[in-house]
N, C-alpha and C positions, 0 to 999 in steps of 0.2 A: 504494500500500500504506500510504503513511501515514497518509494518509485515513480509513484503515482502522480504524488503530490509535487515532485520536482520537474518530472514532464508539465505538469499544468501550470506551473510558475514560468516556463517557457513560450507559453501561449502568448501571443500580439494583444495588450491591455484595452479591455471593453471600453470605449466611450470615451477617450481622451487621445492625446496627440503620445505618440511611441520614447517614451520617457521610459528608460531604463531602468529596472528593477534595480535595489539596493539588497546586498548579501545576507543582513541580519533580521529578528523580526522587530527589533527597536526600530532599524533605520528605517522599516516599512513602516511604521506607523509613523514616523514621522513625516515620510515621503506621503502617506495618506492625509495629513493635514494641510500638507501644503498643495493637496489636488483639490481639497475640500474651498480652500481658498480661494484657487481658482478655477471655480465652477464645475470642478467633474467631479460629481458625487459619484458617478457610477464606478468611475476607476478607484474612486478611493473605496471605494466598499470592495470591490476585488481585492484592491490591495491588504486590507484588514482581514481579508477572508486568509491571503497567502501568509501573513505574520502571525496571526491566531493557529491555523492549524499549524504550521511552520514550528512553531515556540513549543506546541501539545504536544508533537510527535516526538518532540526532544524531553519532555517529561518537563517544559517550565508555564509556568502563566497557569499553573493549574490549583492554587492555592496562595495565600496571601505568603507562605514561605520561601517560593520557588522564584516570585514575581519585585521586580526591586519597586522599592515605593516609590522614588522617582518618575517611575512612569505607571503606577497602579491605576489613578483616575482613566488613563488613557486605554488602559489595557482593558480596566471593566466596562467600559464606552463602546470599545471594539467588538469585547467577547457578544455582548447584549444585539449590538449591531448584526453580525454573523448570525445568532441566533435568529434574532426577531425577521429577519432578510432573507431568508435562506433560499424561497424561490426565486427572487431576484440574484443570487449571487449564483443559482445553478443553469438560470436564462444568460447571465450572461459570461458563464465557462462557453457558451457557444455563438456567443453575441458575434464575435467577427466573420462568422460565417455567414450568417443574415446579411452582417452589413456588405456581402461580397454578391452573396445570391440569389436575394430578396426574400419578405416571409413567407411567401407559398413554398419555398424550399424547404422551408424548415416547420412548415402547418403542424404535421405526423407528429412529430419532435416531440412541439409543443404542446400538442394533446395527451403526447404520451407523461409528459413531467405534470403536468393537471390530474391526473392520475396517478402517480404517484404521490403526489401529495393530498390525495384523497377528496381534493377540490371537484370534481366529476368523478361518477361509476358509470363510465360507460360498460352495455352488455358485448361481452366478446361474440365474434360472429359464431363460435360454435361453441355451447354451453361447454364442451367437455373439454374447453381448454382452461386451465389457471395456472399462470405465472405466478411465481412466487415473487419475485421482484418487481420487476419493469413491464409493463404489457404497454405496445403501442397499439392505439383504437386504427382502424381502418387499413390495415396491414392484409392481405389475402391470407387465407386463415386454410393449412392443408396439412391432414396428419402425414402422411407420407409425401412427400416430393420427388419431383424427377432431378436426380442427381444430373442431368444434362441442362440445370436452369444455373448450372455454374461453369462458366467460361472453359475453367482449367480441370474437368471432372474426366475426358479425354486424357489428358498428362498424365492425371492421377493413377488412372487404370492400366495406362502404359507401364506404370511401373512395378503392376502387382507381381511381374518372378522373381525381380531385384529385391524387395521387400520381403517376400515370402522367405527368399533363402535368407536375408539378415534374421528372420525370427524364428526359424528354426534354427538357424544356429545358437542363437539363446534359449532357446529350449532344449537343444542337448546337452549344454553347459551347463543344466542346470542355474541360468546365472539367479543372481539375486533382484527381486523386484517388490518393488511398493506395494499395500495396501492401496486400493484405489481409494477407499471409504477409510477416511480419516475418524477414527471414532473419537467423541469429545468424552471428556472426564465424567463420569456416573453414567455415561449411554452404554447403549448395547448392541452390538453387531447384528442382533436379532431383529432388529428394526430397520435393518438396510438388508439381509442376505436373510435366505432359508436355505435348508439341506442340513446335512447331517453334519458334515466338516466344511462351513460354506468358505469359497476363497475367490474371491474377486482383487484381480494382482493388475499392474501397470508396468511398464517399461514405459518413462515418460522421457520424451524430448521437450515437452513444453508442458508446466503446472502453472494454473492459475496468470500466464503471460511470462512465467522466471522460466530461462533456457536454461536446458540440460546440458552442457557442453558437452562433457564426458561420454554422457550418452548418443547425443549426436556423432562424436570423431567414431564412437565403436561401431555404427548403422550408416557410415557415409553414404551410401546410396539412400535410405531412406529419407536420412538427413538435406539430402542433394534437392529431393521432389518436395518434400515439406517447404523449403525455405524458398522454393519458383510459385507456390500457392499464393493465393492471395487470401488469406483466412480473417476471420474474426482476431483483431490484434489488439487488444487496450490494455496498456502496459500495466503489470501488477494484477492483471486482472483474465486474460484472453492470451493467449487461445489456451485449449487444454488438446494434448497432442500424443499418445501414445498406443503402445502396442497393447490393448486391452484382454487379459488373460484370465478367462473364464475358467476355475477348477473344476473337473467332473460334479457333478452331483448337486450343483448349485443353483441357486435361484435367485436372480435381481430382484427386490419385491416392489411392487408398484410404488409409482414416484411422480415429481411434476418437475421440470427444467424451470428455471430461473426467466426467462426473459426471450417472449416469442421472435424480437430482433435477431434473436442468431438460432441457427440448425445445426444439425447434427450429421456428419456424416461418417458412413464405416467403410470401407474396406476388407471386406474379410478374408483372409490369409491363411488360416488351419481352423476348417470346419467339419466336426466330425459330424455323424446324423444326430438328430433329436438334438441340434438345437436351434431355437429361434429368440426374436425378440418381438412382443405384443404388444401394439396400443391398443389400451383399453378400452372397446365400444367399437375399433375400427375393423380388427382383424391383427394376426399375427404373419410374420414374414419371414419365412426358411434362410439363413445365408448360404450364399452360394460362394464357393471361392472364388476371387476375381469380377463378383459384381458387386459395383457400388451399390449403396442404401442410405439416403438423406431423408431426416423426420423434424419434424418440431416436436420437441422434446418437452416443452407446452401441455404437450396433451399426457393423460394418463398413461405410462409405459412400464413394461416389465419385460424380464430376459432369462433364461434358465439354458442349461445344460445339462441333458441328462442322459451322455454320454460317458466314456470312461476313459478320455485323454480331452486334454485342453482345447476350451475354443479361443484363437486368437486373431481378434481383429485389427485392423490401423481404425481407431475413431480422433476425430475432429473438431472443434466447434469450426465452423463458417457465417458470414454474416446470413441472414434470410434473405434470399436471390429478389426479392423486390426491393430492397432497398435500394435510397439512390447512394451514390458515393457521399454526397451531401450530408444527407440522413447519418452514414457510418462515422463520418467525424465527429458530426456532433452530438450522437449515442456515448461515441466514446470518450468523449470531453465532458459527457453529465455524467458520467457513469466514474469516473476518475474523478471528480467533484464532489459526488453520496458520497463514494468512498473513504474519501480526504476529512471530511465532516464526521464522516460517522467516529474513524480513528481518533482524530482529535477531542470529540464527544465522549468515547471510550477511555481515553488519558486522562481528563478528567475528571473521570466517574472515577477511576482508580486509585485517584491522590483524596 
C-alpha cells in the first residue's frame, strides 16, 4: 500500500498550476497554505491528503505524542479536512484526466465512486452479481466472457507448451509454493477450502501488484508472455498472477471477487478429469488444456478437484474488456487513493 501512496504523490496536482511537491509532510502543509492563499483550495486539499497519509504510514501525526506542537493546530485542520472531504479528494486522485478528456469520459467513474460511498444503490444488471468492493453501474454485466474480447488472448494461448513445461517442471521439483488463501489470525481455512486435506497453492509472479523477481528469472518464458500483456496493473494492488495449484480432493467454496472492473482469466496447463470451476446460477465449465477461460469473478463462483494429481492453471486479473483506457487510469488512481486513506485510517486507529 505504500507503494501506492508514493505512485499517487507523482500524479500532475488537481486544480492548480504544476508546482512541485515538497519531500516532507511538514513542508506539505505548509506548501498547502500557501495554495490556500492563493486561491486553489483544491490543490491544497490534495496536498493535505498526500502529508496526512504520508506522516500515518510512517506511524507520526497519529496522536498528540508523535505530532510536534509547533504544527499540531495545523495538522488537526488537515486530519478533519481529509476526513470531512474524502469524496472530493478521491474525485480529484483522477481530476486531471477529466481535465484532458472531458466528463463523459469519466461518467462510469463517477457513478461508480457514488456508490461506493453509499450516496446511490444502484441495482446491478444481474441480481447475482455482488462486489465486495467497487461495482461500477452501467458496465455490461457477463458471467463468462469471450476471452477473444482481449486484444492479446491470441499471445496468450500461443504460449501455452512454453508455460506448460515451466510448470511441470515445478511440479516435479516438488518446488515450494504459497498458500493462495492467506488465513487471518482466529479464521479458518474451512471457510475458504473443503475436502478432507484441502490445499489450494500458488506459484506467484505477481501478488497483490508486488513482483516476484525470483520467480519470474526461474519461468523466463512464462515471465516473457506475462510482462507483453496488458493486464489489470494498480501498483500495490493489481494484478494477481500465478500458476494456481489445485490439491487432489479439494474444493474452492463459493465466493464473490472484489470489483466487477477487472476479470478473471485462466489458462489451464495440467488438467486432470473431474475438475471444473462453477458460477453459481450460471453453469459450471470443464478446463480444457490450452483453452483460455475469462469470468467476472463478481458473480457467485466455486472450483473443486476431484481428481488425484494436481490441477494447474496460469490465472490473471485483467481489466473488464469494456473499459475505456480512460476509465482504467482512473479506476486505478481511486483505487490507490481508498487504499492510501484506509492505511493511514488504520495507523491511526492503532496508536
Amino acid at each position: 500500500m505504500s507503494r501506492g501512496t508514493a505512485h499517487i504523490s507523482e500524479m500532475p496536482d488537481p486544480g492548480a498550476p504544476n508546482t512541485p511537491l515538497q519531500s516532507t509532510p511538514e513542508a506539505l502543509l505548509t506548501q498547502a497554505r500557501r495554495l490556500d492563499v492563493a486561491g486553489h483550495q483544491k490543490q491544497a486539499l490534495w496536498v493535505r491528503f498526500l502529508a496526512v497519509t504520508g506522516a500515518q504510514h510512517k506511524g507520526l501525526w497519529t496522536s498528540a505524542k508523535n505530532t510536534p506542537e509547533s504544527i499540531m493546530s495545523d495538522v488537526v485542520d488537515a486530519i478533519a479536512q481529509v476526513r470531512d472531504q474524502r469524496r472530493e479528494i478521491y474525485r480529484l486522485s483522477y481530476e486531471p484526466l477529466r481535465e484532458v478528456h472531458g466528463p463523459s469520459a469519466l461518467a462510469r467513474v463517477d457513478r461508480a465512486l457514488l456508490t461506493y460511498l453509499r450516496e446511490t444503490s444502484p441495482t446491478p444488471l444481474d441480481a447475482r452479481q455482488r462486489p465486495r468492493f467497487l461495482y461500477m453501474p452501467d458496465l455490461p454485466s457477463r458471467p463468462y466472457m469471450d476471452p477473444e474480447e482481449q486484444p492479446w488472448a491470441g499471445q496468450l494461448r500461443e504460449s501455452f507448451a512454453e508455460m506448460r513445461v515451466e510448470a511441470l517442471d515445478l511440479i516435479a521439483q516438488d518446488w515450494p509454493l504459497e498458500d493462495f488463501v492467506r488465513v487471518k489470525s482466529g479464521d479458518n481455512i474451512g471457510r475458504y477450502l473443503g475436502g478432507t486435506e484441502p490445499a489450494w497453492e500458488a506459484y506467484f509472479f505477481y501478488r497483490h501488484g508486488i513482483r516476484y523477481d525470483d520467480n519470474h528469472a526461474r519461468c523466463p518464458l512464462t515471465s516473457k508472455t506475462l510482462e507483453s500483456l496488458h493486464l489489470c496493473r494498480i501498483p500495490g494492488h493489481a494484478p494477481e498472477a500465478c500458476f494456481s495449484v489445485l490439491k487432489p480432493g479439494t474444493k474452492i467454496l463459493p465466493h464473490f471477487g472484489v470489483t466487477n472492473t477487472r476479470a478473471v482469466m485462466h489458462l489451464p496447463l495440467i488438467v486432470p478429469p473431474g475438475c471444473a470451476l462453477n458460477i453459481i446460477g450460471v453453469g459450471e465449465h470443464h478446463w480444457r488444456e490450452g483453452e483460455l477461460v475469462m469470468f467476472d469473478d463478481t458473480f457467485e463462483h466455486e472450483a473443486w478437484n476431484n481428481a488425484d494429481s494436481p490441477r494447474v492453471i496460469l490465472l490473471m486479473d485483467c481489466w473488464h474488456p469494456d473499459l475505456t483506457p480512460v476509465e482504467q487510469q482512473a479506476i486505478s488512481r481511486l483505487i490507490e487513493t481508498i487504499a492510501a486513506l484506509h492505511l493511514s485510517a488504520r495507523a491511526a486507529a492503532a496508536t
